[in-house]
KEBANU-881727 format. One line per field, with one value per residue (C-alpha): residue number from 1; residue in three letters; chain; x, y, z. Coordinates in Angstrom, 1 decimal. Example, Ala and Ser with C-alpha at 12.3 -4.5 7.8 and 13.67 -1.06 7.14 Angstrom:
REM KEBANU-881727
i	[1|2] .
aa	[ala|ser] .
ch	[A|A] .
u	[12.3|13.7] .
v	[-4.5|-1.1] .
w	[7.8|7.1] .
REM end
This chain:
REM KEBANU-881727
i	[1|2|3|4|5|6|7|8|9|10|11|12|13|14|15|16|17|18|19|20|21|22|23|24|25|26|27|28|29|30|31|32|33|34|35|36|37|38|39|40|41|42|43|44|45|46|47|48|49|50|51|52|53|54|55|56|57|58|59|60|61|62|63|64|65|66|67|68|69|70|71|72|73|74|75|76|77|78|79|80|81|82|83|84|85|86|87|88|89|90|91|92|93|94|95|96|97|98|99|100|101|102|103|104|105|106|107|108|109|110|111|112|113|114|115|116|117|118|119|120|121|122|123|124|125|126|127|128|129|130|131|132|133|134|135|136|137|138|139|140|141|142|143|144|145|146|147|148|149|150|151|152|153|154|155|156|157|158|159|160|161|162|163|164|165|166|167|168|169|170|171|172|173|174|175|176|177|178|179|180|181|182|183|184|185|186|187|188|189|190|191|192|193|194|195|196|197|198|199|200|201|202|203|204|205|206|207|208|209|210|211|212|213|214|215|216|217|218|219|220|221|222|223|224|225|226|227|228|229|230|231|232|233|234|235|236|237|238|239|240|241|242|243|244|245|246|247|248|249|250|251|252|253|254|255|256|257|258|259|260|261|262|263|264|265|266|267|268|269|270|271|272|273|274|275|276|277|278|279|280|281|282|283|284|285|286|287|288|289|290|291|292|293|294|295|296|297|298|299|300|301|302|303|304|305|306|307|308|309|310|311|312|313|314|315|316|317|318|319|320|321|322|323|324|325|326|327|328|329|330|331|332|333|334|335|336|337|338|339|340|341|342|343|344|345|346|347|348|349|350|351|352|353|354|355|356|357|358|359|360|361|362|363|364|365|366|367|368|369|370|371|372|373|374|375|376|377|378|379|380] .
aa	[unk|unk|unk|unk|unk|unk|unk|unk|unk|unk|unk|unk|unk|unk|unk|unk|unk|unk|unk|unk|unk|unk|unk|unk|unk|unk|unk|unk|unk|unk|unk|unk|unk|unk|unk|unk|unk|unk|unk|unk|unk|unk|unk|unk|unk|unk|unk|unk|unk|unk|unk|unk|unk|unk|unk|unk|unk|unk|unk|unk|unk|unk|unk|unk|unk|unk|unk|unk|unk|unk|unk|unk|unk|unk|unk|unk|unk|unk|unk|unk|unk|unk|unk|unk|unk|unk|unk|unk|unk|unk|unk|unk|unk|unk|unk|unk|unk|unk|unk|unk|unk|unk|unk|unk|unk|unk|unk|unk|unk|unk|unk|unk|unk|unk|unk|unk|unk|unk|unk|unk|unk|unk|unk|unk|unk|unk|unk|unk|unk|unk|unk|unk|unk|unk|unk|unk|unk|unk|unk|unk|unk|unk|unk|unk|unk|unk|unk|unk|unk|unk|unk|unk|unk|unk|unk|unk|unk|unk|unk|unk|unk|unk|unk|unk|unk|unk|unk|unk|unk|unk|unk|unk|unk|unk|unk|unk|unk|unk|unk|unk|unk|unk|unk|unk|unk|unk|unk|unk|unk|unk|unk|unk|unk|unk|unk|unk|unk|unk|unk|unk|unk|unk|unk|unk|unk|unk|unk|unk|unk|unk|unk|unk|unk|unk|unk|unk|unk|unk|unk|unk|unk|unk|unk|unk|unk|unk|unk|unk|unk|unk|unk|unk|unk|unk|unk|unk|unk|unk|unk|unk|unk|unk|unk|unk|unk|unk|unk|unk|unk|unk|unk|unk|unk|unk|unk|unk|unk|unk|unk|unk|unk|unk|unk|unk|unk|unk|unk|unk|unk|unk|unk|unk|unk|unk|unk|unk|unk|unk|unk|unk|unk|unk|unk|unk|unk|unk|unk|unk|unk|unk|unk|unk|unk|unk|unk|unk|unk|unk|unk|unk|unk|unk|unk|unk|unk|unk|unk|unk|unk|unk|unk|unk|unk|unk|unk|unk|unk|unk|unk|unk|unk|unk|unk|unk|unk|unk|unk|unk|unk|unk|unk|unk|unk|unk|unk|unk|unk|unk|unk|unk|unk|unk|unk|unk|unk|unk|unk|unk|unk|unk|unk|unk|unk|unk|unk|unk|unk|unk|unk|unk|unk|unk|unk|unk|unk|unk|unk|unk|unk|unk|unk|unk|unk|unk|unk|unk|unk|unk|unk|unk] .
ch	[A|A|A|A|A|A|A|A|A|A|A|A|A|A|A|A|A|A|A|A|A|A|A|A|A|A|A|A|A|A|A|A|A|A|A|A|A|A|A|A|A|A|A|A|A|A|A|A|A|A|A|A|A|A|A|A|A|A|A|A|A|A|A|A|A|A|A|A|A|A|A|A|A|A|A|A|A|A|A|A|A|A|A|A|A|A|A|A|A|A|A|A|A|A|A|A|A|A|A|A|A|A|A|A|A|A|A|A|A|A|A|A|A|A|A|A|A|A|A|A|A|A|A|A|A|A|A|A|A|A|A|A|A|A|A|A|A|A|A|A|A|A|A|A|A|A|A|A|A|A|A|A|A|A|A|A|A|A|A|A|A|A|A|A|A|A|A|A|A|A|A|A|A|A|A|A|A|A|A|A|A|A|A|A|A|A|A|A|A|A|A|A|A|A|A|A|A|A|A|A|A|A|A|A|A|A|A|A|A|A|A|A|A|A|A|A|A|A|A|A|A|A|A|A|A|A|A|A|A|A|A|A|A|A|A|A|A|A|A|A|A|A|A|A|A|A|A|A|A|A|A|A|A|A|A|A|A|A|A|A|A|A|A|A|A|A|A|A|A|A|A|A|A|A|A|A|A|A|A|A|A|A|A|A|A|A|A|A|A|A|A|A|A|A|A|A|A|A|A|A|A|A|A|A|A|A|A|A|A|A|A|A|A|A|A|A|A|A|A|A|A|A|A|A|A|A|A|A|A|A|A|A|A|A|A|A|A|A|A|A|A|A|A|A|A|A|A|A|A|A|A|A|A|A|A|A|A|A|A|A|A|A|A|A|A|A|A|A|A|A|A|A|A|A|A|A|A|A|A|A] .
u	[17.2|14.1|10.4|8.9|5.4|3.1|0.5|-1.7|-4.3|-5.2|-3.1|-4.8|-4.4|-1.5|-2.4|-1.3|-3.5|-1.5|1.6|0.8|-0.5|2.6|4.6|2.7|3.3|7.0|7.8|7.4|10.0|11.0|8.0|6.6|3.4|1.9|-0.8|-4.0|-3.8|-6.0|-7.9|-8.8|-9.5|-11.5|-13.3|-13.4|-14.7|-16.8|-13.7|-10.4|-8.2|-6.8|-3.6|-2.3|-0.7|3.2|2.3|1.0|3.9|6.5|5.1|5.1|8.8|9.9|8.7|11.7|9.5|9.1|11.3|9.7|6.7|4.8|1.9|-0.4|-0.8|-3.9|-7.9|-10.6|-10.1|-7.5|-5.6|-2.1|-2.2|1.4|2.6|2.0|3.5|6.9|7.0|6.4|5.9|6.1|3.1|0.1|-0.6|-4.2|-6.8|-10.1|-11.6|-9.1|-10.4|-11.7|-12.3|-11.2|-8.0|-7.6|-8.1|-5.5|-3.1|-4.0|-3.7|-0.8|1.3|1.5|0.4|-2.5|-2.7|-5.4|-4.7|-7.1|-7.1|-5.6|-4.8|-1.2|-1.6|-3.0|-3.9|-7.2|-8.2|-8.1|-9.9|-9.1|-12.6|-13.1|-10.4|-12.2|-15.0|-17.6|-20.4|-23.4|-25.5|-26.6|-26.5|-29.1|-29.7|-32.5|-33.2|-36.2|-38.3|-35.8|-36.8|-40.8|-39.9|-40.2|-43.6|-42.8|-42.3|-45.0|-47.1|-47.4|-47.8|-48.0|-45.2|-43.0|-39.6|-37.8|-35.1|-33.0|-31.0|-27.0|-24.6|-21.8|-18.8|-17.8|-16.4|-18.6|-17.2|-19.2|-21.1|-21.6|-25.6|-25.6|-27.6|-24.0|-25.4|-28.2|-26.0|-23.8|-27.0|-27.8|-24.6|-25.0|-28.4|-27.7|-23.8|-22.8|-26.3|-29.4|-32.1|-34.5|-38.3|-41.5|-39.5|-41.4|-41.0|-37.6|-37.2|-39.5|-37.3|-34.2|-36.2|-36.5|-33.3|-31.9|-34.6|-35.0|-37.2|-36.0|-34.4|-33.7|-33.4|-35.0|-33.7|-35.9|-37.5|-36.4|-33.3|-34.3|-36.2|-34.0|-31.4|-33.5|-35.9|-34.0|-34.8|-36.4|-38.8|-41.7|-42.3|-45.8|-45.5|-48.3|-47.3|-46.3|-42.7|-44.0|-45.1|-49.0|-48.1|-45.0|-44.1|-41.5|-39.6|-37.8|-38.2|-34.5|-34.7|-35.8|-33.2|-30.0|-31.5|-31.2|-27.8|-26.5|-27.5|-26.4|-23.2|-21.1|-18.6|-17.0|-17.1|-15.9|-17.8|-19.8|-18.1|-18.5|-20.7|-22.6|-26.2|-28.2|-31.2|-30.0|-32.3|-35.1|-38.0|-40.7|-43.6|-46.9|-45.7|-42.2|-43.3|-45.8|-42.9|-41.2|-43.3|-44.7|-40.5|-40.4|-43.7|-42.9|-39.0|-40.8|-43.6|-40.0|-38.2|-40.8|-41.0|-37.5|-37.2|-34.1|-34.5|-37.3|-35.7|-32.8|-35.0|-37.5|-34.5|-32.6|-36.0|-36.5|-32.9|-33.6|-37.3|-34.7|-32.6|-35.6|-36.6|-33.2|-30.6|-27.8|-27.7|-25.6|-23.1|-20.9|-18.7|-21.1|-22.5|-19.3|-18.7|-22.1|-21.1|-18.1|-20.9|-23.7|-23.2|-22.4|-25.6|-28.9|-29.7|-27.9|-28.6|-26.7|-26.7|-28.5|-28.9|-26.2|-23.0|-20.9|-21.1|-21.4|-23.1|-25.3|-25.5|-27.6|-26.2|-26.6|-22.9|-20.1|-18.7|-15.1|-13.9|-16.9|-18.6|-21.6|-23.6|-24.4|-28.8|-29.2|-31.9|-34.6|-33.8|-29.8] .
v	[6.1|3.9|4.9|3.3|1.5|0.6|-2.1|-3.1|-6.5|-10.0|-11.5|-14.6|-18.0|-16.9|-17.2|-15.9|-12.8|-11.6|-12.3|-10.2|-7.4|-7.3|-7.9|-4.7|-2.3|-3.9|-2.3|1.3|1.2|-1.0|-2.4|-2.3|-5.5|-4.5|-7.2|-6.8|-8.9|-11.6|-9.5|-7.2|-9.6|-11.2|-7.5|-6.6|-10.1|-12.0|-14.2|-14.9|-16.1|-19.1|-18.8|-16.7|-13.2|-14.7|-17.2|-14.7|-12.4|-15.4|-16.2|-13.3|-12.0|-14.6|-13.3|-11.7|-8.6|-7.5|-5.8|-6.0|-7.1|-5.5|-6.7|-3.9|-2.2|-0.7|-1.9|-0.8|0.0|1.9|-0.3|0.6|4.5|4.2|2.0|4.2|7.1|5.0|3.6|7.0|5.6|7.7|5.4|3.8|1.0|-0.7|-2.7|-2.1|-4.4|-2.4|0.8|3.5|6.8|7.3|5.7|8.3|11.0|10.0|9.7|12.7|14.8|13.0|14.1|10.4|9.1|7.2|4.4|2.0|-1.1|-2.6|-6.2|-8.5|-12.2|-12.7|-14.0|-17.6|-17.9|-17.7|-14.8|-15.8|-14.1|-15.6|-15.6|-17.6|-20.7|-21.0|-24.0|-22.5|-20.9|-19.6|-18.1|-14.7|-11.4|-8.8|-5.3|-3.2|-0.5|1.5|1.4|0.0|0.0|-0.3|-4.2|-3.4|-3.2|-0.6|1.6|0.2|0.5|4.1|3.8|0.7|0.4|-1.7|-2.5|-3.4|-5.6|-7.6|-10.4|-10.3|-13.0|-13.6|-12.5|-10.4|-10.5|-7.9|-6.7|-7.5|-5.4|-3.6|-3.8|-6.7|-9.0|-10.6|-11.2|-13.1|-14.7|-16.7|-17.8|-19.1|-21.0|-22.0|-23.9|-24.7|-24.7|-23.6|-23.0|-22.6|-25.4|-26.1|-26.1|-23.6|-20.1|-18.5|-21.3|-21.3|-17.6|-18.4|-21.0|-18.4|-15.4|-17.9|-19.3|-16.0|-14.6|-17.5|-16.6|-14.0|-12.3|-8.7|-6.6|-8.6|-8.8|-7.7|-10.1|-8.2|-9.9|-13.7|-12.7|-10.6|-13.6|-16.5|-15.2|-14.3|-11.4|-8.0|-7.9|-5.6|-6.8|-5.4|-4.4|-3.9|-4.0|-7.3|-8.7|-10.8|-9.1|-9.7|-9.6|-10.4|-9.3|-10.6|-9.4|-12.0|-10.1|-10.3|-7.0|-5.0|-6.9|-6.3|-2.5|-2.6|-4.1|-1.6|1.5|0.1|1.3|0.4|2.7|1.2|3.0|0.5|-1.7|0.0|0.5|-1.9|-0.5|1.5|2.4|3.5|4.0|6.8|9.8|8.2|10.1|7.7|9.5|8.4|11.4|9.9|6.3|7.5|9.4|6.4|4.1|6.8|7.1|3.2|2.7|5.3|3.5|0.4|2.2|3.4|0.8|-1.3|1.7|1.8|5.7|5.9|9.5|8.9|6.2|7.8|10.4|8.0|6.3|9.3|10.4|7.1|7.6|11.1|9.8|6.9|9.6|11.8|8.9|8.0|10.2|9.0|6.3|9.2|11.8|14.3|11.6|9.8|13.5|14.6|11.6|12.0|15.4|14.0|12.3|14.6|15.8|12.5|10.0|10.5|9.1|7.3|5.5|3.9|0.0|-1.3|0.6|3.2|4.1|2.4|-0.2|1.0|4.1|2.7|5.2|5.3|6.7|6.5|6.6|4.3|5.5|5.5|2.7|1.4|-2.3|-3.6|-6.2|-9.1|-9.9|-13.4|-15.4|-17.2|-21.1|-19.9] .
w	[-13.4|-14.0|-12.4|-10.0|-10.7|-8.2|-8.0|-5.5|-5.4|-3.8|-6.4|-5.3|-7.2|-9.3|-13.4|-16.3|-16.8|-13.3|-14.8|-18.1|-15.9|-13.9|-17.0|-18.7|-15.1|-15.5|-18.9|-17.4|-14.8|-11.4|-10.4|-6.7|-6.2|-2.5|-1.8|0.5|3.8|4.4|7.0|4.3|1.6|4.3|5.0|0.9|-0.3|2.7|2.5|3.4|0.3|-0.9|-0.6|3.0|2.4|3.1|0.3|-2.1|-1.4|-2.1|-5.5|-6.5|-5.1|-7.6|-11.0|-12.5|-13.9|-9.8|-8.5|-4.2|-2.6|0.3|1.9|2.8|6.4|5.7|5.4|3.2|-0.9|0.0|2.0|0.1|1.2|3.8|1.2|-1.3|0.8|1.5|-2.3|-3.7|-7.3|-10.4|-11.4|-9.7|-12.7|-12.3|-14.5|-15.7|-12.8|-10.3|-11.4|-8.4|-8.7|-5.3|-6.3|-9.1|-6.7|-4.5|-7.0|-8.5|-5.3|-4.5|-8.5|-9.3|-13.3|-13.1|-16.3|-16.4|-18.7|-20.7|-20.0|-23.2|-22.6|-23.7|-27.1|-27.7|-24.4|-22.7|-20.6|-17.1|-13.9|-10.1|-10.2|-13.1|-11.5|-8.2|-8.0|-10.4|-8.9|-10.2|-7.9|-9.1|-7.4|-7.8|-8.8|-7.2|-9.7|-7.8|-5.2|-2.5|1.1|-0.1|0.7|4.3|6.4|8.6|4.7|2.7|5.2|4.4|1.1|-1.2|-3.7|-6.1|-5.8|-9.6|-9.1|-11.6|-11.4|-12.3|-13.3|-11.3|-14.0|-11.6|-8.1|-6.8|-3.1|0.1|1.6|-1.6|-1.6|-4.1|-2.1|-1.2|2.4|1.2|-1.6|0.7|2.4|-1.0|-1.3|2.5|1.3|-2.0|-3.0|-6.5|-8.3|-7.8|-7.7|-10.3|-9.0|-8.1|-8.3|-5.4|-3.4|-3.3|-2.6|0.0|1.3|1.1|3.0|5.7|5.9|6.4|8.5|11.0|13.9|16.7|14.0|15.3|12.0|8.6|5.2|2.8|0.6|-2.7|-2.1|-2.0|-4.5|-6.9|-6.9|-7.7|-10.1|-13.7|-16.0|-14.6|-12.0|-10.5|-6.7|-5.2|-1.5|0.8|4.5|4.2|3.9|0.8|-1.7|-3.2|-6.8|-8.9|-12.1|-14.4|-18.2|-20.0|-23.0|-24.7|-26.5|-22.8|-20.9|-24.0|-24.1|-19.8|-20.3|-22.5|-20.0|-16.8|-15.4|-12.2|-10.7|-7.5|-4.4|-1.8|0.5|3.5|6.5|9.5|11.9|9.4|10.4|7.6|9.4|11.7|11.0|9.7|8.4|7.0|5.9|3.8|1.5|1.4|0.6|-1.9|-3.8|-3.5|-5.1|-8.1|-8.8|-8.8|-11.2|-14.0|-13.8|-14.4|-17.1|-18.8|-19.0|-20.8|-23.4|-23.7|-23.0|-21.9|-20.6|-18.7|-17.3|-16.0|-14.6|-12.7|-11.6|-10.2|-8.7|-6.9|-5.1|-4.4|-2.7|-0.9|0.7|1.5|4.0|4.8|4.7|6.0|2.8|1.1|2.7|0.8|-0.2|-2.4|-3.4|-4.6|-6.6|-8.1|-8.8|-11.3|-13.9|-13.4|-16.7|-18.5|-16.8|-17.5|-13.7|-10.6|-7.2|-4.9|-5.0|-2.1|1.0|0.7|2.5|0.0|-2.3|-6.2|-8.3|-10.6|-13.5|-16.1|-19.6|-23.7|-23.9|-22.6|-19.1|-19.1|-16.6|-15.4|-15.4|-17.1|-15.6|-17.3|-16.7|-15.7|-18.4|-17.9|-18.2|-17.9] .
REM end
C-alpha cells in the first residue's frame, strides 16, 4: 500500500518549479496538495492571489502526479492542521522556502516524517519562483539590526540612541506583518510602483514618512522604516526625541556588507497576529533607553570591526534591552524557539516589533533551513 504525502502552499501562478516539487513529494507515495485560501493568502501576504482558491485547486487536480486537492480550512502558517488530521500522511513534504520550525514540531508530535527538499530546477530549465513571474518589483525591505524602538520620541527621549538598520532585496516573499517594513513597503509601491525613484535620498524617505504618517495619524511609523527601505547598504540612524533623526550614517563598504551577509540568518515564525498589541506593559525608562542605545552602538562599533562574537553579543544584548521596555514583544513561544539555537547562534532578535515575524540569528556556521538576506547596494 503506497504512503501518503502531504503538501500544503499558495501554489499561485502555476510553473514549473511547482510541478518538480509536486513531482519529487509524488515519488514517495499518493500525493495529497492542500492549498491556502485566499483569505489566508490575503492574511499571510498583504494580498489576495492571482488566481482564486477554486482555480488553483483545478490546476492542480489535473497534474497526473496528484492524487487530491483540498483547500485549507484553517488561517495562519498553520492553516493545514484539520487537513492534516483528516489526511493523516505518512509524510509532510516541504521546500527550503516552506520550511517552519513550528511545522516540524507539529509533525513531529504528531509521528509524521518530515523531509525538506532542496530546491533543483528540473534540468535545462530555469529556476522559477511565483515571486519571480509577477510584475517585477524592486522595492526593498529592511532589517533593523539594534537599537529598535529608539526611532520613537516618547523612547529616545529618555535616552539618545541609534537605530542600525539595513536594507534587503526583495528575492524573497517575506510574509506581512513579519516586521520587515512590509507596511511601509506597500506605501512605497502606493507612491512609487515597482522601484524606487532616483533623487536626494533623505528626501525621498522624507517623502515616504509622510505619506504614511499623514496628519491625525493616531499611532506613527517610525522613521527607521522609510528610511531603512530607501537608503541601500548599512545604516546608523541618530535619534534624539525627534521622529527624524539628527545624524545619518551609511556603510557601502562591500567587504562589511558580504561579511554581514554571510552571518545573518532568518528562521520564520509566522506573521503577528491581528489584533496584537505590543505595547501592553510598557516600562520605558532612561535606564532602559540608555541600555538600549549602548547595545545598539557597540553592535554598530562590531560590525565595522568585523568581530563576529561581539557582534552577536551586542546584538542579543540590544533584544534583551527591547524586551526589558517592552515585554510583550516575546512570550514563551518565541523563548522556546530561541531555546532550540541557543547553542548554535552567537546572537538573535526578533525582526521588527515582536509577536511574530522572523528570528534573526547571528552565527559563524550555516543554520540548517534558514534564509539569508540578500543587502541591497548602493547604485543597485
Amino acid at each position: 500500500m503506497a504512503k501518503k504525502v502531504m503538501v500544503s502552499g499558495c501554489f499561485d501562478l502555476l510553473h514549473s518549479g511547482h510541478v518538480a516539487f509536486l513531482q519529487e513529494a509524488a515519488r514517495m507515495g499518493d500525493l495529497y496538495v492542500c492549498i491556502g485560501s485566499d483569505e489566508n493568502v490575503h492574511q499571510l501576504k498583504g494580498r489576495y492571489p492571482v488566481n482564486p482558491q477554486e482555480e488553483r485547486r483545478f490546476m492542480l487536480d489535473a497534474l497526473s502526479c496528484v492524487h487530491c486537492v483540498r483547500v485549507n480550512r484553517g488561517m495562519g502558517i498553520l492553516d493545514f492542521t484539520s487537513e492534516l488530521e483528516e489526511v493523516s500522511p505518512d509524510i509532510f513534504f516541504v521546500n527550503e522556502d516552506g520550511h517552519t520550525p513550528a511545522k516540524e514540531a507539529l509533525c513531529k508530535d504528531r509521528g509524521i516524517e518530515y523531509v525538506v527538499s532542496h530546491r533543483i530546477p528540473p534540468q535545462n530549465l530555469p529556476q522559477r519562483s511565483t515571486t519571480s513571474l509577477r510584475i517585477e518589483c524592486t522595492i526593498p525591505y529592511r532589517i533593523d539590526l539594534a537599537g529598535g524602538w529608539l526611532d520613537q520620541p516618547w523612547v529616545s527621549c529618555h535616552h539618545p540612541g541609534p537605530v542600525l538598520t539595513v536594507s534587503i532585496e526583495p528575492n524573497f516573499d517575506f510574509n506581512d506583518r513579519s516586521g520587515m517594513a512590509t507596511s511601509t513597503r506597500e506605501k512605497a509601491i502606493e507612491l512609487w510602483k515597482t522601484a524606487l525613484p532616483s533623487g536626494n535620498r533623505e528626501q525621498l524617505a522624507q517623502t515616504l514618512f509622510a505619506f504614511e504618517n499623514p496628519p491625525g495619524t493616531s499611532e506613527i511609523s517610525g522613521s527607521q522604516d522609510a528610511i531603512g527601505i530607501v537608503f541601500p547598504g548599512l545604516n546608523k540612524l541618530h535619534y534624539q526625541g525627534n521622529y527624524w533623526p539628527e545624524v545619518i550614517e551609511s556603510v557601502h563598504d562591500e567587504q562589511i556588507l558580504a561579511w554581514l551577509e554571510q552571518h545573518l540568518y532568518l528562521v520564520t515564525l509566522g506573521p503577528r497576529i491581528q489584533g496584537y498589541n505590543v505595547l501592553s506593559d510598557t516600562r520605558i525608562t532612561a535606564e532602559g533607553a540608555q541600555a538600549l542605545a549602548d547595545a545598539a552602538n557597540n553592535c554598530w562599533d562590531a560590525l565595522l570591526a568585523q568581530d563576529i562574537h561581539a557582534f552577536g553579543d551586542r546584538f542579543r544584548r540590544s533584544f534583551e534591552a527591547q524586551v526589558a521596555m517592552f515585554p510583550n514583544m516575546a512570550g514563551e513561544a518565541i523563548f522556546d524557539m530561541i531555546d532550540q539555537y541557543r547553542d548554535h547562534a552567537l546572537g538573535w532578535k526578533l525582526s521588527g516589533a515582536g509577536g511574530g515575524g522572523y528570528l534573526i540569528l547571528v552565527s559563524e556556521q550555516p543554520v540548517e533551513r534558514a534564509i539569508q538576506v540578500k543587502i541591497r547596494r548602493k547604485g543597485s
